[in-house]
C-alpha positions as a Python dict, from the first residue, in 0.01 Angstrom:
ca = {
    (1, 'X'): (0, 0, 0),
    (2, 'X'): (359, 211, -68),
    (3, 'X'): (472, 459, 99),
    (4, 'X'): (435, 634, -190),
    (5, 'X'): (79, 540, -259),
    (6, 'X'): (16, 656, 73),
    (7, 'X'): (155, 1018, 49),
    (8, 'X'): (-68, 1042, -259),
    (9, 'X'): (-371, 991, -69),
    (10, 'X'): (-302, 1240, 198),
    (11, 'X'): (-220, 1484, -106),
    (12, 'X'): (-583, 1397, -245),
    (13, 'X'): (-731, 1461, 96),
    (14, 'X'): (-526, 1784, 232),
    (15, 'X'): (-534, 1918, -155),
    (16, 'X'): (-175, 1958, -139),
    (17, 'X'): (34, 1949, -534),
    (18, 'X'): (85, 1630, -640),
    (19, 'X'): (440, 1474, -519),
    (20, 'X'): (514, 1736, -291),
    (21, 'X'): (497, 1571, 68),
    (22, 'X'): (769, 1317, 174),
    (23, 'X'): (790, 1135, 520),
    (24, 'X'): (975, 1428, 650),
    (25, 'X'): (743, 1694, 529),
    (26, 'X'): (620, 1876, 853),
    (27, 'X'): (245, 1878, 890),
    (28, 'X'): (290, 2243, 1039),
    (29, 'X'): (431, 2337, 735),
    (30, 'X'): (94, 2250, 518),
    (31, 'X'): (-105, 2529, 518),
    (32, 'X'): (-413, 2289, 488),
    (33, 'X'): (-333, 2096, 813),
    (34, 'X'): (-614, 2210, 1043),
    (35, 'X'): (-913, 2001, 1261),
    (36, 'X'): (-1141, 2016, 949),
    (37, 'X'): (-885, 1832, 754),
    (38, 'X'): (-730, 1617, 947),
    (39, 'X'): (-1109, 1498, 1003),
    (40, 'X'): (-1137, 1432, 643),
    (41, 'X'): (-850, 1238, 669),
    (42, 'X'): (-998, 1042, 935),
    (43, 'X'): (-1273, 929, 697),
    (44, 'X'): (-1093, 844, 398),
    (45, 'X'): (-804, 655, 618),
    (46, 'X'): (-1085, 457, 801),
    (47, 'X'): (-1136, 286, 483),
    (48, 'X'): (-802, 124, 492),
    (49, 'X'): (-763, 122, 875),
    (50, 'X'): (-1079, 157, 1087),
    (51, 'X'): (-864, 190, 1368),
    (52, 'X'): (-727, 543, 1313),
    (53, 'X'): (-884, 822, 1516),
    (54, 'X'): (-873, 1185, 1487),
    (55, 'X'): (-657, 1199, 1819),
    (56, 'X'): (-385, 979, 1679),
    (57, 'X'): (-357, 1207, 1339),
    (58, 'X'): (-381, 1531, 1586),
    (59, 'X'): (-76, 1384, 1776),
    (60, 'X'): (99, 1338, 1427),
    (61, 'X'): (372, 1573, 1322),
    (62, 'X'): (488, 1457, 995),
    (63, 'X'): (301, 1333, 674),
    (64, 'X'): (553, 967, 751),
    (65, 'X'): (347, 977, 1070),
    (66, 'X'): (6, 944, 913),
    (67, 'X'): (98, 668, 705),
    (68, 'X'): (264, 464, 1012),
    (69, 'X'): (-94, 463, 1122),
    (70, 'X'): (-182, 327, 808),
}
């Protein structure tokens, strides 16, 4: 999966615009970025990596963060 392919999917999730978020985009900065979300981005990410948990996205603090975990 790209890096590019991977921003997508935390667009889908957060419901962010379509190629808005790059690896340096601040997750504080995303109005969506809150516990519900970033657990809905635990379950769609645990398709792809079963591993990631919702403490590791918590600790994230940029969207290139997320998909490092991915």
């Amino acid at each position: 999966m790209t890096v590019e392919e991977k921003l997508d999917l935390i667009e889908q999730v957060l419901c962010v615009e379509s190629n808005t978020l790059t690896e340096s985009t601040s997750l504080e900065d995303i109005p969506q970025w809150d516990s519900l979300s970033i657990l809905n981005l635990q379950i769609e990410l645990t398709v792809i990596n079963p591993g990631v948990s919702f403490d590791a996205l918590r600790e994230c603090k940029t969207a290139g963060d997320i998909c490092v975990l991915l």
